[in-house]
Steps between C-alpha positions, in 0.01 A plus 500: 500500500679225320254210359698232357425112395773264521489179256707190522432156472461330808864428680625859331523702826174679447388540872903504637556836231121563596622535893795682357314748331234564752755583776771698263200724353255522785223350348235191620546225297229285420559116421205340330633136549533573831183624567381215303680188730383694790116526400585136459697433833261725722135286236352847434214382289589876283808253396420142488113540341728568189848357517484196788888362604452225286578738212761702684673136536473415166639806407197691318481817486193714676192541239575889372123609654624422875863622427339842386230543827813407746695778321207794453488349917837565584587859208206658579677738795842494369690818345791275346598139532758258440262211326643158527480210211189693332381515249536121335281530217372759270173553638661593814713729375256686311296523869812603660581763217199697658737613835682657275851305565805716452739174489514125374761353583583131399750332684611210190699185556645203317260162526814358673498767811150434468518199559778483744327772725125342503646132610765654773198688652255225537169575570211289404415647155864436381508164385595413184213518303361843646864636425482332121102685505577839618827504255280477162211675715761763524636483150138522379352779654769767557525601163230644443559692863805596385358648197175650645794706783741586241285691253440712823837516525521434888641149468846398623651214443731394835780201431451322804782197470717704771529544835237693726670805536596516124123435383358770759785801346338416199195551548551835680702623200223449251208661735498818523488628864 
């Protein structure tokens, strides 16, 4: 089976391609901001010991140590995978390199769609500065991701500044099914 990590800055489409994917190839997918906000919704002290909503507010990411026990948590009995919005730095992705990933696949935008998509959709962590933080955040740290993914020649790099549909044929033409 398929395992497969899709990248994107936040407001890309990760988790709507992520749904995509999952149904279209038959395979769980597993969201790790999701499971994040809902540690946080439902208090599980596993979550919010380490990364309180305070930080999920201000639009911090998760310390890497509690990102990697929720994920050994939630891999540990899967055969493949559609991963969403992980890794996000490069100590991540060299933990995540150890399931033995067939696919990255980074969904890459414009700032402007960026920054049109995070401020139509809302949510608490979008406000201007936590949009402005993740951009250079994102700027920052995903080089050396990219890098790290394409010397193992697995990455693939998605344009993502079209519709839904358009992204998701994409992606299926540069995985190999």
């Amino acid at each position: 089976m398929l395992k497969i990590a899709l990248l994107g800055i936040q407001g890309s489409g990760k988790s709507t391609q992520a749904e995509a994917l999952s149904r279209l190839l038959q395979l769980p997918m597993v969201s790790l901001g999701g499971i994040l906000r809902r540690g946080i919704e439902e208090d599980d002290p596993f979550v919010t010991e380490f990364y309180p909503r305070s930080e999920l507010d201000a639009g911090h990411l998760a310390p890497d140590s509690l990102v990697k026990a929720v994920l050994t948590r939630e891999l540990e009995a899967l055969d493949g995978f559609i991963l969403e919005g992980f890794p996000r730095t490069y100590e991540q992705a060299t933990f995540i390199d150890g399931v033995n990933l067939d696919y990255v696949v980074e969904i890459v935008l414009s700032e402007s769609v960026v920054i049109q998509r995070l401020k139509a959709r809302g949510r608490s962590d979008d406000s201007e500065s936590g949009i402005d933080r993740r951009l250079r955040y994102y700027n920052d740290h995903i080089l050396p991701i990219r890098d790290f993914f394409q010397e193992k020649k697995i990455l693939r790099l998605i344009d993502g500044d079209t519709d839904i549909e358009e992204v998701t044929q994409r992606i299926l033409s540069q995985i190999q099914m």
